[in-house]
VOTIKE-503214 format. One record per residue (C-alpha): x, y, z; residue number from 1; residue in one letter; chain. Coordinates in nm, 2 decimals, always signed. Layout:
% VOTIKE-503214
x->X&y->Y&z->Z&pos->NUM&code->a&unit->A;
...
***
This chain:
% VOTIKE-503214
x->-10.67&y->-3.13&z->+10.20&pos->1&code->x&unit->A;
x->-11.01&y->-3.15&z->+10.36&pos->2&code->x&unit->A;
x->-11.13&y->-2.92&z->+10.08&pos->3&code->x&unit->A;
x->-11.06&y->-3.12&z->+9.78&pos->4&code->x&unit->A;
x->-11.25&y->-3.40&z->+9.98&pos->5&code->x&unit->A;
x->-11.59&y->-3.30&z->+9.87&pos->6&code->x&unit->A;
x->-11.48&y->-3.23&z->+9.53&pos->7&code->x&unit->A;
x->-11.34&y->-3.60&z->+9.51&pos->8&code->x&unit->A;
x->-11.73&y->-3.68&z->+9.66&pos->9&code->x&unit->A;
x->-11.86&y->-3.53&z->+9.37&pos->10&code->x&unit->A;
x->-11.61&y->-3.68&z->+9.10&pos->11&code->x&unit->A;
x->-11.68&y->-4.07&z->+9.25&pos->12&code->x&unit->A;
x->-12.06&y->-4.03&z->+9.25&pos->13&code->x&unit->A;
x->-12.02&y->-3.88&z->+8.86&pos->14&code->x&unit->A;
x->-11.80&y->-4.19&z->+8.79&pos->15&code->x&unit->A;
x->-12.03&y->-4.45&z->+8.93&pos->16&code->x&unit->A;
x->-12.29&y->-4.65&z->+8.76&pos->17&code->x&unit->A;
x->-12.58&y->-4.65&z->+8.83&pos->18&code->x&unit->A;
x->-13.01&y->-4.71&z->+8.74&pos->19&code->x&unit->A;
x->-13.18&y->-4.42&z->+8.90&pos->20&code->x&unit->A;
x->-13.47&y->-4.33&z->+8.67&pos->21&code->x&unit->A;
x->-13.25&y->-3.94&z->+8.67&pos->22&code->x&unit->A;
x->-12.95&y->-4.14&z->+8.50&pos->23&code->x&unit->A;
x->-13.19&y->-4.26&z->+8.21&pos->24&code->x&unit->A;
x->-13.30&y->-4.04&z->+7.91&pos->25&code->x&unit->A;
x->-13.63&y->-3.94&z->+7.83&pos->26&code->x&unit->A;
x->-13.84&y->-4.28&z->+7.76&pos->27&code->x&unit->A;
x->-13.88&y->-4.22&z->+7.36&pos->28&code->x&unit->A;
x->-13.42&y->-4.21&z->+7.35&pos->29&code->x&unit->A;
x->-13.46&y->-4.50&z->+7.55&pos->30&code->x&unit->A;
x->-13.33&y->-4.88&z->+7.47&pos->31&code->x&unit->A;
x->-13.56&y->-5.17&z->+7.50&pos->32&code->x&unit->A;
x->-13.32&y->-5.25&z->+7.78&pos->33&code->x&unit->A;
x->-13.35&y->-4.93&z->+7.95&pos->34&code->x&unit->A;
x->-13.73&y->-4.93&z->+7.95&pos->35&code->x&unit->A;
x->-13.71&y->-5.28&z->+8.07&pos->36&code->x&unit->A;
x->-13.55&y->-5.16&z->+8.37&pos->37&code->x&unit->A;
x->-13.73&y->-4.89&z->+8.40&pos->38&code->x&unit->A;
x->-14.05&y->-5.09&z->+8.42&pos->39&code->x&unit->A;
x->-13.90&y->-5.27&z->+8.68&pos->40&code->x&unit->A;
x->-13.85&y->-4.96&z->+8.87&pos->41&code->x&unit->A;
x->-14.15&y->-4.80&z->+8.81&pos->42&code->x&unit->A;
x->-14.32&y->-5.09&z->+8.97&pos->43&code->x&unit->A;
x->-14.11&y->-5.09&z->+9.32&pos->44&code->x&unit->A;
x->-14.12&y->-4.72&z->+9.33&pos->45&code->x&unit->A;
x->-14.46&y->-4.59&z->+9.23&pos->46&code->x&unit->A;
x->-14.68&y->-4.89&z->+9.39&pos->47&code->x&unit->A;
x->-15.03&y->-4.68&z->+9.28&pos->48&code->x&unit->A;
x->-15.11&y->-4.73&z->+8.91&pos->49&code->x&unit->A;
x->-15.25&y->-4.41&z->+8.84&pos->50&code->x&unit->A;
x->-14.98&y->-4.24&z->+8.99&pos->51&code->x&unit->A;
x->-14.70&y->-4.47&z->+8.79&pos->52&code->x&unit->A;
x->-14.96&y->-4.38&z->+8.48&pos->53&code->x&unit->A;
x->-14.86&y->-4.02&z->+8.56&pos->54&code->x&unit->A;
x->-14.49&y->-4.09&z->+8.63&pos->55&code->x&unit->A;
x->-14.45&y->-4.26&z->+8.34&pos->56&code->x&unit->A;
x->-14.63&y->-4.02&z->+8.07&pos->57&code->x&unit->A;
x->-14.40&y->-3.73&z->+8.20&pos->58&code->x&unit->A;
x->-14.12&y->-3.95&z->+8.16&pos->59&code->x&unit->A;
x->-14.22&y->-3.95&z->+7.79&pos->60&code->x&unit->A;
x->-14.26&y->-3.57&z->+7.77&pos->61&code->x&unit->A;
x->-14.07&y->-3.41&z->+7.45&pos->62&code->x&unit->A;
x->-14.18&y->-3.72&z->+7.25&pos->63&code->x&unit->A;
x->-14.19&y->-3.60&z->+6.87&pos->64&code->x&unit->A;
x->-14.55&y->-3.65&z->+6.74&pos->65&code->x&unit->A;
x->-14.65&y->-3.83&z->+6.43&pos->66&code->x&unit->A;
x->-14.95&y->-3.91&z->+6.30&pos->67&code->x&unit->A;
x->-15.07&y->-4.28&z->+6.17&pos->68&code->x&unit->A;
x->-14.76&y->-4.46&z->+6.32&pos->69&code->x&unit->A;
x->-14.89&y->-4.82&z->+6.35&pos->70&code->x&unit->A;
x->-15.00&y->-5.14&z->+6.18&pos->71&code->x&unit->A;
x->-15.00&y->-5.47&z->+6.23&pos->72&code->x&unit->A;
x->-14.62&y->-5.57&z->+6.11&pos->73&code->x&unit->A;
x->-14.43&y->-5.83&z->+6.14&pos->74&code->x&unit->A;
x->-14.78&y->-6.05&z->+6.11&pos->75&code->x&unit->A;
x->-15.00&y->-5.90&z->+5.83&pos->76&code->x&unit->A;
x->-14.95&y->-5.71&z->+5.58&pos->77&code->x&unit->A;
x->-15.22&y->-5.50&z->+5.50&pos->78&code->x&unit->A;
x->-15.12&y->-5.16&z->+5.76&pos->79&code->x&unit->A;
x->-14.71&y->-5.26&z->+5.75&pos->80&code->x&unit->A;
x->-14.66&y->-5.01&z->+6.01&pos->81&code->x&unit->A;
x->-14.50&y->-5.15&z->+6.30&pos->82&code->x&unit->A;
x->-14.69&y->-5.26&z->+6.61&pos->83&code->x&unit->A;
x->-14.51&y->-5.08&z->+6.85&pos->84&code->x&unit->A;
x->-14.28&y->-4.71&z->+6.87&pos->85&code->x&unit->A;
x->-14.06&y->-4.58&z->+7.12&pos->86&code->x&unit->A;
x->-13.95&y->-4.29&z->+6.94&pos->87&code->x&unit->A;
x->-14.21&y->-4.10&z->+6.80&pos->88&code->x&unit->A;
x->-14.61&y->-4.13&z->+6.89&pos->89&code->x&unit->A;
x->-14.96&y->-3.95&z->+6.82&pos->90&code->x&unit->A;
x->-15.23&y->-3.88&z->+7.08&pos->91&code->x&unit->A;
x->-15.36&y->-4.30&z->+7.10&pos->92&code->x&unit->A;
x->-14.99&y->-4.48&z->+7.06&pos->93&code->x&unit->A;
x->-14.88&y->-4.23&z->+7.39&pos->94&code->x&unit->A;
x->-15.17&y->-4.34&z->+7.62&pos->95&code->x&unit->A;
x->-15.17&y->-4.70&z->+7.46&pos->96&code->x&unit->A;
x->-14.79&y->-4.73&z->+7.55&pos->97&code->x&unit->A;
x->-14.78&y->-4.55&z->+7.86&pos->98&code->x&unit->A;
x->-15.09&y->-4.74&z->+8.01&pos->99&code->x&unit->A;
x->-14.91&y->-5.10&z->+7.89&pos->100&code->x&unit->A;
x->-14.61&y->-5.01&z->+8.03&pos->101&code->x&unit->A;
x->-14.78&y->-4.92&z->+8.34&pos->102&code->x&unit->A;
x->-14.92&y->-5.27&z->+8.35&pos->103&code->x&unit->A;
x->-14.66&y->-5.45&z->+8.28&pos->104&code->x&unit->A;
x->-14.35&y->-5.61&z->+8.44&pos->105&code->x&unit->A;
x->-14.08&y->-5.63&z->+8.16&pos->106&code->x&unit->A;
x->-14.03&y->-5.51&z->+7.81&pos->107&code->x&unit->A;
x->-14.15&y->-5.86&z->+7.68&pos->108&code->x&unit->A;
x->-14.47&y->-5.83&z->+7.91&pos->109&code->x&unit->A;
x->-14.54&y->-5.46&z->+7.80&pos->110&code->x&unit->A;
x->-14.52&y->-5.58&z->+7.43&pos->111&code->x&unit->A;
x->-14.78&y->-5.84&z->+7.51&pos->112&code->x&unit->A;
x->-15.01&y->-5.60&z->+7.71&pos->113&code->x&unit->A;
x->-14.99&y->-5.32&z->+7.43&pos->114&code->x&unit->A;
x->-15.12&y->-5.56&z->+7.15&pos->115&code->x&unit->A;
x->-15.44&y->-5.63&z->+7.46&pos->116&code->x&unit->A;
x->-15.49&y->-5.25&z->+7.45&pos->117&code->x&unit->A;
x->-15.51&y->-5.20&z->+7.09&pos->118&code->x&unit->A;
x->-15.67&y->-5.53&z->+6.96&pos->119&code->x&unit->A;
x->-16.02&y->-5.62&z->+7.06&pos->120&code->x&unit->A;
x->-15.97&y->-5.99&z->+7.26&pos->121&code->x&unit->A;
x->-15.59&y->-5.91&z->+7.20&pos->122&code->x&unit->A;
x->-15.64&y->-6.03&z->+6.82&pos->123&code->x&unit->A;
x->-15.36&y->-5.85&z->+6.60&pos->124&code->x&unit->A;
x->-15.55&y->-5.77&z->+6.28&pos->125&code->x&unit->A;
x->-15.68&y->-5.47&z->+6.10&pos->126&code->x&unit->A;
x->-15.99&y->-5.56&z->+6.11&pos->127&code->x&unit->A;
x->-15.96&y->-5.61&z->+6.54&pos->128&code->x&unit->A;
x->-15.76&y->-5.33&z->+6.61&pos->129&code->x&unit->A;
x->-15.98&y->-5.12&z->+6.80&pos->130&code->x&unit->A;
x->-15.96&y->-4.80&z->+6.55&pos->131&code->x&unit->A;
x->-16.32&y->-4.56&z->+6.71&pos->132&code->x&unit->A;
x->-16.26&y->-4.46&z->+7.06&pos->133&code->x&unit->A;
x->-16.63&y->-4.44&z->+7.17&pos->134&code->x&unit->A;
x->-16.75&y->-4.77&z->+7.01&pos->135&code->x&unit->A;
x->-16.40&y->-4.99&z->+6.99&pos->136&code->x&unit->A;
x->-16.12&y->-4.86&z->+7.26&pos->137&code->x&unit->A;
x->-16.35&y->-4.78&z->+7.52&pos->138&code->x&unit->A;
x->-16.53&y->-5.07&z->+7.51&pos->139&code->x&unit->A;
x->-16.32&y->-5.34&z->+7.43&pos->140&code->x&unit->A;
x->-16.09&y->-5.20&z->+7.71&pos->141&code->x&unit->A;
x->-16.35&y->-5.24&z->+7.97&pos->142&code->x&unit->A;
x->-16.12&y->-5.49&z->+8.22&pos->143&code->x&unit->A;
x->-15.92&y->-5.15&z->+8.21&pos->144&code->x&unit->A;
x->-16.09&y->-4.86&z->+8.25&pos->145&code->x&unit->A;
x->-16.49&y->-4.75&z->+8.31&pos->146&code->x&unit->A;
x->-16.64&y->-4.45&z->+8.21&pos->147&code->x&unit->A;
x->-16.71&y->-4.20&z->+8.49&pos->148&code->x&unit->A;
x->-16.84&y->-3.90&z->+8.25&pos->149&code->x&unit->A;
x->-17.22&y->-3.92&z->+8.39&pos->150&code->x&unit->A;
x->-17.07&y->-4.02&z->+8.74&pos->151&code->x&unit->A;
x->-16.92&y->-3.69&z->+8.82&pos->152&code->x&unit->A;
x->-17.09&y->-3.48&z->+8.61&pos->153&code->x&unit->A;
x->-17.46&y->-3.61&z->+8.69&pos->154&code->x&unit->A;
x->-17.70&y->-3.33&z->+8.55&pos->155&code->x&unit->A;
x->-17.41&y->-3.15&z->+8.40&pos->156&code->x&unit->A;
x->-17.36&y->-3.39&z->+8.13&pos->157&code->x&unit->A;
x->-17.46&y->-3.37&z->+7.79&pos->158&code->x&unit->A;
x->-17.48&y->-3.63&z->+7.47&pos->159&code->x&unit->A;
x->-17.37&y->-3.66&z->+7.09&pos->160&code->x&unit->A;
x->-17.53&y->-3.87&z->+6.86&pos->161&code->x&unit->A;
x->-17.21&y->-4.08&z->+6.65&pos->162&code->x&unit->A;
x->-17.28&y->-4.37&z->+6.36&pos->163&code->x&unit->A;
x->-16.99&y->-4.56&z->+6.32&pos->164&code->x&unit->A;
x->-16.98&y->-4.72&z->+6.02&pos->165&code->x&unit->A;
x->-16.71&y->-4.99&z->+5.99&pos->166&code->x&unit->A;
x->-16.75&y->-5.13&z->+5.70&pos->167&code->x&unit->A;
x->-16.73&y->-4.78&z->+5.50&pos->168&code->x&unit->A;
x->-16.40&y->-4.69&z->+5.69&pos->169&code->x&unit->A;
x->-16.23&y->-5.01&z->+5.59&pos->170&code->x&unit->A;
x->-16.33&y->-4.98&z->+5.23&pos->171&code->x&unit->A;
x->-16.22&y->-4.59&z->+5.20&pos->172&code->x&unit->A;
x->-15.86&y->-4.67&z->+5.43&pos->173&code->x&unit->A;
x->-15.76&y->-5.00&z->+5.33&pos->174&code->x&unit->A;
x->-15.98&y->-5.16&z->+5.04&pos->175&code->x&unit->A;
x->-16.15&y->-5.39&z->+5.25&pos->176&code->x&unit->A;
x->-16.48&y->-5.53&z->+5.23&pos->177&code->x&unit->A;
x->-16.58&y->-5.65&z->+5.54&pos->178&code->x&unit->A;
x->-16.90&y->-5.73&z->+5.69&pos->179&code->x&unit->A;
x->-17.01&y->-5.48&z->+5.98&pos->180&code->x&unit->A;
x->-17.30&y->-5.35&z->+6.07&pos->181&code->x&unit->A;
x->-17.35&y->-5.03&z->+6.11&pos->182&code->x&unit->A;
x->-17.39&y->-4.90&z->+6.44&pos->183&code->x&unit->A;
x->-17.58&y->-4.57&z->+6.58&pos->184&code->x&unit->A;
x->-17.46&y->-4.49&z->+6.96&pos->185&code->x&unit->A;
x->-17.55&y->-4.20&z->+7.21&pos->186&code->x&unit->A;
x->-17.27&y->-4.10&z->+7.38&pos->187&code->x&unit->A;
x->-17.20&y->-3.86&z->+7.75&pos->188&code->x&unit->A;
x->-16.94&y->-3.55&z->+7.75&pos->189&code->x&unit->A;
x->-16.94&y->-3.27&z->+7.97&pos->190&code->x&unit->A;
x->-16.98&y->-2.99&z->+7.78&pos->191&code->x&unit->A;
x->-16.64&y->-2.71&z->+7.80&pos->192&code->x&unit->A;
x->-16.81&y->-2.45&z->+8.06&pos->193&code->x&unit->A;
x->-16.91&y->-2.68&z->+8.30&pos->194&code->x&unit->A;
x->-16.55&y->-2.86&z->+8.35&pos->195&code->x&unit->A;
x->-16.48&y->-2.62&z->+8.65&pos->196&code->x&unit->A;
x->-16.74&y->-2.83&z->+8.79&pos->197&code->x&unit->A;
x->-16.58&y->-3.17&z->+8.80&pos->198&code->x&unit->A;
x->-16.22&y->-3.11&z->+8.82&pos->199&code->x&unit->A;
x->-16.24&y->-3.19&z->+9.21&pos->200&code->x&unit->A;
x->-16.34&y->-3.54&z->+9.13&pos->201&code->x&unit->A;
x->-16.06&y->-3.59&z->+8.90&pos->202&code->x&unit->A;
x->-15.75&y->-3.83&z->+8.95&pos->203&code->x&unit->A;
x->-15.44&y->-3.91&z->+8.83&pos->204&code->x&unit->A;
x->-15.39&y->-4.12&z->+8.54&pos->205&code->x&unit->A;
x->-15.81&y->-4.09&z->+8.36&pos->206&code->x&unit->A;
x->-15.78&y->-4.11&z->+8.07&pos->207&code->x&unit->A;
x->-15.98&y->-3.79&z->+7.91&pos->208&code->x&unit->A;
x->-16.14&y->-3.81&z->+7.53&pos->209&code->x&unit->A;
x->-16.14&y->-3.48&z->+7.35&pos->210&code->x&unit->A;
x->-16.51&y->-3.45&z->+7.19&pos->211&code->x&unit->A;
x->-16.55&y->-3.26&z->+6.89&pos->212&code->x&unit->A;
x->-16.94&y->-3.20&z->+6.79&pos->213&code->x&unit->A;
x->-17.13&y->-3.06&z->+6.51&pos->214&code->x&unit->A;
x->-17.47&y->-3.01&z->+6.59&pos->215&code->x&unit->A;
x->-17.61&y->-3.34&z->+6.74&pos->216&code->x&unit->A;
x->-17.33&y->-3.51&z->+6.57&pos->217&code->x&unit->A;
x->-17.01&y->-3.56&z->+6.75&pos->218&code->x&unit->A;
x->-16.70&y->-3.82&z->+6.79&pos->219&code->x&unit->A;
x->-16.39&y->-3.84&z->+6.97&pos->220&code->x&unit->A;
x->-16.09&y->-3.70&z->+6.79&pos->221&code->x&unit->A;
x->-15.77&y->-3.68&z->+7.08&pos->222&code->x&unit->A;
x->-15.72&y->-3.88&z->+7.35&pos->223&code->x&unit->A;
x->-15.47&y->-3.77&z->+7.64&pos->224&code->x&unit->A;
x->-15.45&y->-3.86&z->+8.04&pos->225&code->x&unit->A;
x->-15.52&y->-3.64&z->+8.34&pos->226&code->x&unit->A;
x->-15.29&y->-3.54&z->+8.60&pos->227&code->x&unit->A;
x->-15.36&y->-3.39&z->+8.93&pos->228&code->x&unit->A;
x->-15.17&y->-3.20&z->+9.18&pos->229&code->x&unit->A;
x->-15.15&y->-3.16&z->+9.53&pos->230&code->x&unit->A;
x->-15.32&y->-2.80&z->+9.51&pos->231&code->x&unit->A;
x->-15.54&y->-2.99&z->+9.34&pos->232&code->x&unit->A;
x->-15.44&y->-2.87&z->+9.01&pos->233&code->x&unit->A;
x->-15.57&y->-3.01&z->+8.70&pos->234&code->x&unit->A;
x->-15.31&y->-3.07&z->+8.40&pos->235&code->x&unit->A;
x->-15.37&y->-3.26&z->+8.07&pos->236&code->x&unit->A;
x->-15.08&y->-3.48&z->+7.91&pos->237&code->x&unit->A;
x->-15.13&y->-3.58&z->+7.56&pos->238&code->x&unit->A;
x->-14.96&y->-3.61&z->+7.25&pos->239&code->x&unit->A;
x->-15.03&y->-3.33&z->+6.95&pos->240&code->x&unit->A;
x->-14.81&y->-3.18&z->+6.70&pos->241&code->x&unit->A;
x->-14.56&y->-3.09&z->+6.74&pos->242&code->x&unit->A;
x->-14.46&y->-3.33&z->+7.07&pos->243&code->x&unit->A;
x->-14.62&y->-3.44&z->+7.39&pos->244&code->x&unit->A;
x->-14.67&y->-3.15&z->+7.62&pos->245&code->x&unit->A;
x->-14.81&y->-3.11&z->+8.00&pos->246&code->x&unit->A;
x->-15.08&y->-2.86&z->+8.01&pos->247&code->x&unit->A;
x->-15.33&y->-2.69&z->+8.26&pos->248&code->x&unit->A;
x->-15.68&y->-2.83&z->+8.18&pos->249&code->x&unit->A;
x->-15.81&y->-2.43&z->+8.14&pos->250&code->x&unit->A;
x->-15.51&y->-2.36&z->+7.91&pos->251&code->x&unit->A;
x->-15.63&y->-2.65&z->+7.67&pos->252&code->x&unit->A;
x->-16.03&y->-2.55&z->+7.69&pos->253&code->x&unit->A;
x->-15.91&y->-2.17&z->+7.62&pos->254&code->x&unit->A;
x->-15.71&y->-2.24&z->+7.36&pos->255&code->x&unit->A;
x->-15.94&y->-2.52&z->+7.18&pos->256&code->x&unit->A;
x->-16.26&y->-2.23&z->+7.20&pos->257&code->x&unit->A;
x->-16.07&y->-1.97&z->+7.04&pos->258&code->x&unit->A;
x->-16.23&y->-1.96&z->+6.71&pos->259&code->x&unit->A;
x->-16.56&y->-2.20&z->+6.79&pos->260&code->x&unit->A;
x->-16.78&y->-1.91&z->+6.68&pos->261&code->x&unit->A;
x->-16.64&y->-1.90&z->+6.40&pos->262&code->x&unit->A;
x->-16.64&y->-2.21&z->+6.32&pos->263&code->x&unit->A;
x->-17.01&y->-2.31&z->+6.49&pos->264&code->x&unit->A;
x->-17.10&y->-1.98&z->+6.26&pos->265&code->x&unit->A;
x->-16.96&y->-2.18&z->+5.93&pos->266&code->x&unit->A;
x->-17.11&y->-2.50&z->+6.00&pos->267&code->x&unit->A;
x->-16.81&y->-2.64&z->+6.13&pos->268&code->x&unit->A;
x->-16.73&y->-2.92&z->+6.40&pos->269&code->x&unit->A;
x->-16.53&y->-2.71&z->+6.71&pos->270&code->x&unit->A;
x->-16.41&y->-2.89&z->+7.03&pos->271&code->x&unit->A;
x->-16.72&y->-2.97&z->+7.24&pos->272&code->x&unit->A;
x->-16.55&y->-3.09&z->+7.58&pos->273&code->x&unit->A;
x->-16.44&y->-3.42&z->+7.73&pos->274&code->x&unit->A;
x->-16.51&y->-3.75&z->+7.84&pos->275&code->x&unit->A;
x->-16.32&y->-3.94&z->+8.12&pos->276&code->x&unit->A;
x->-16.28&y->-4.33&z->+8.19&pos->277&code->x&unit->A;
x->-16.08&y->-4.41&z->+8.55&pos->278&code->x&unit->A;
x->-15.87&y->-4.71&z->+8.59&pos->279&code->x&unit->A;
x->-16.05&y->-5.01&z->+8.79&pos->280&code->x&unit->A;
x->-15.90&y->-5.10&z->+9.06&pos->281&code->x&unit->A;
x->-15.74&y->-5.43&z->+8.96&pos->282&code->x&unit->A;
x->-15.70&y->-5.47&z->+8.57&pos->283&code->x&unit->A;
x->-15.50&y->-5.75&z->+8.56&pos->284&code->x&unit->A;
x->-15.72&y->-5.95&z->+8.79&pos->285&code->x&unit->A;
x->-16.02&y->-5.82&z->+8.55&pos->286&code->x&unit->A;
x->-15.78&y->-5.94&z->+8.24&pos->287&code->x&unit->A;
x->-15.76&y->-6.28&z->+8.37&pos->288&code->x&unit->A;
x->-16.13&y->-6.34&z->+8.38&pos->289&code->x&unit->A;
x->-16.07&y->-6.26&z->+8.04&pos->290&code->x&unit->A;
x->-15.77&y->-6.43&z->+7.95&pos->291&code->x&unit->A;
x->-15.71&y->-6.69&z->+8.23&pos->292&code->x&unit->A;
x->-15.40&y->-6.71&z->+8.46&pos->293&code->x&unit->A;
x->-15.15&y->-6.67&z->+8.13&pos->294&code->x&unit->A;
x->-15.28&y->-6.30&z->+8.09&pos->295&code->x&unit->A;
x->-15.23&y->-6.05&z->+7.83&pos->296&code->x&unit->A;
x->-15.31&y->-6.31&z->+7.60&pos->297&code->x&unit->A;
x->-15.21&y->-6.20&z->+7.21&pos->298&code->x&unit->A;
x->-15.37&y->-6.39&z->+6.89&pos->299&code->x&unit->A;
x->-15.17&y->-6.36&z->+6.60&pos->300&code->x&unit->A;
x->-15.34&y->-6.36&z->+6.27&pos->301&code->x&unit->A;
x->-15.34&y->-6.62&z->+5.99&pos->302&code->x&unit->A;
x->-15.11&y->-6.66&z->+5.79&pos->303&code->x&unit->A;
x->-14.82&y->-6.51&z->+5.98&pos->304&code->x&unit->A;
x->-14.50&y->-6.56&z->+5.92&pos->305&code->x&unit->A;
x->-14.32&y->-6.47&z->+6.22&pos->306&code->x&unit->A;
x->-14.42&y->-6.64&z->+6.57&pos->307&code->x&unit->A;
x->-14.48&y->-6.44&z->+6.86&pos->308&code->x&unit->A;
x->-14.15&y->-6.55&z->+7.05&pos->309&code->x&unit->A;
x->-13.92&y->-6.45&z->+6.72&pos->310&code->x&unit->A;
x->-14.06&y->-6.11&z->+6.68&pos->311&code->x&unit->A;
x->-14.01&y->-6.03&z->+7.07&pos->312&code->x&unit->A;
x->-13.63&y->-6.17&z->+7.05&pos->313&code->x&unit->A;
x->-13.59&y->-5.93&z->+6.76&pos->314&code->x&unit->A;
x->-13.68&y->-5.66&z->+6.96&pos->315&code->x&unit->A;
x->-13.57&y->-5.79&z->+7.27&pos->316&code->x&unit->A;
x->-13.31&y->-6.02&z->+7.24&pos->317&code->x&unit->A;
x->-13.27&y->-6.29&z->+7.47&pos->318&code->x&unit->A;
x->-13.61&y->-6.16&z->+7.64&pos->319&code->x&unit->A;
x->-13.76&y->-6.45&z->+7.70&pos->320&code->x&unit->A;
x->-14.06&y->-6.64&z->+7.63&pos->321&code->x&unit->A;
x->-14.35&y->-6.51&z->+7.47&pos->322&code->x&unit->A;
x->-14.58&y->-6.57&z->+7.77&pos->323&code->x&unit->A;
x->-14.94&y->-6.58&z->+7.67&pos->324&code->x&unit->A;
x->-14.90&y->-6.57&z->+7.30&pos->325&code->x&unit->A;
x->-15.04&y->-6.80&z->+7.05&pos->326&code->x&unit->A;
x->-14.96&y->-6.93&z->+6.74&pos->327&code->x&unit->A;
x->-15.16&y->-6.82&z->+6.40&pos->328&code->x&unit->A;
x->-15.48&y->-6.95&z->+6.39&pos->329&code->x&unit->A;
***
């Protein structure tokens, strides 16, 4: 008898319910209601927000990649991708989600805090949606994240000239003729070979732009996050064909400069080396400077024909209010 006692054990704890994060899929098969709860948990259980960063991007490891995945819909028209996926991402939609859900409380919350990563001022619009890395993400994001590239790497770092030139990229991707500028920047990176030399100052959860150069010329073409471990190993997470993967930081560099002679010998762009922005120490309390106590604050865009609170109770029924949303303008 006392021998089919632990076997009983075993069958009770396989027939109970229960929330720990093992009981949940991977976060890309998850439900909005899952993720809600998850979010919850994250919170209680991983108090440091780098480290939940990092807990949370490994959670999503496996996640099918896909390239050009959102827009702007339900609220305008002109990119009718969706403004959010779970399922499937590419290199920005991973760190955008995984940072938001970081943030964030809820599923409601993280939808809120999402649209205040990818929209300069949290304005949902084509034209706001922070599309260069360097001269929109980066900057726009600053209540998030500061750039640490010259910081650690001090003499080490290099530059790459980049003109962005809005108004051309709007007209060639979506027939728009809008008014920018254009705008010439100068921009740090620490060149490939001299990584080795930084990855001591590194920390869980930067977020790590991929610079590909040509010359003077370069621009940011991946995005991922860095995680570190107690050896004080240095592994990249990031989203590329054909799913998100963990790597070791040398793995990536070695593989990336496999065929830059060849390329630099063509008159090619190759990969160049990286950029890093760290998390400030209290976001939210920088967002509401921003945004005031109702923080993330989202602007929907003229015209829209769907209110904030009826597209978060279609994904996420009976979620709600729409806390600091606002009406079209």
């Amino acid at each position: 008898m006392s021998g089919m006692m632990p076997m009983l054990f075993c069958l009770l704890a396989l027939l109970a319910p229960t929330t720990e994060p093992s009981a949940f899929p991977p976060i890309y098969q998850m439900s909005p209601r899952q993720i809600d709860a998850q979010i919850d948990a994250w919170r209680r259980e991983v108090p440091a927000l780098n480290d939940r960063v990092v807990a949370i991007a490994r959670r999503n490891l496996g996640q099918p990649y896909e390239l050009y995945l959102l827009g702007e819909a339900p609220f305008e028209t002109i990119d009718a991708q969706p403004i959010y996926c779970i399922e499937r991402s590419d290199c920005v939609v991973f760190v955008e989600h995984t940072l938001a859900m970081a943030l964030s409380s809820n599923f409601p919350e993280f939808l809120r805090m999402l649209q205040r990563i990818r929209y300069n001022g949290g304005r949902i619009g084509v034209l706001t949606r922070n599309h260069y890395t360097e001269a929109d993400w980066n900057v726009n994001n600053r209540w998030l994240l500061r750039e640490i590239t010259t910081e650690i790497a001090g003499a080490d770092a290099a530059v790459f000239k980049q003109r962005v030139d809005r108004a051309k990229f709007f007209r060639d991707r979506y027939k728009l003729d809008a008014p920018f500028a254009v705008q010439d920047t100068v921009e740090p990176y620490i060149p490939f070979d001299r990584i080795p030399g930084v990855l001591s100052q590194l920390r869980n959860g930067d977020v790590v732009n991929f610079v590909t150069a040509r010359g003077e010329s370069g621009w940011v073409g991946h995005v991922g996050l860095v995680a570190v471990a107690d050896n004080g190993a240095v592994t990249l997470i990031h989203s590329a064909a054909p799913r998100v993967r963990e790597e070791p930081i040398e793995d990536y560099i070695k593989r990336a400069t496999s065929d830059r002679a060849q390329k630099l010998a063509e008159g090619k762009a190759a990969f160049a080396g990286f950029k890093f922005l760290r998390l400030n120490d209290d976001p939210l309390a920088q967002l509401k400077k921003l945004d005031g106590p109702a923080a993330p604050v989202v602007w929907l865009p003229a015209g829209s024909a769907i209110t904030w609170d009826q597209f978060v109770n279609s994904a996420f029924p009976a979620g709600g209010d729409g806390g600091g949303a606002h009406s079209p303008e």
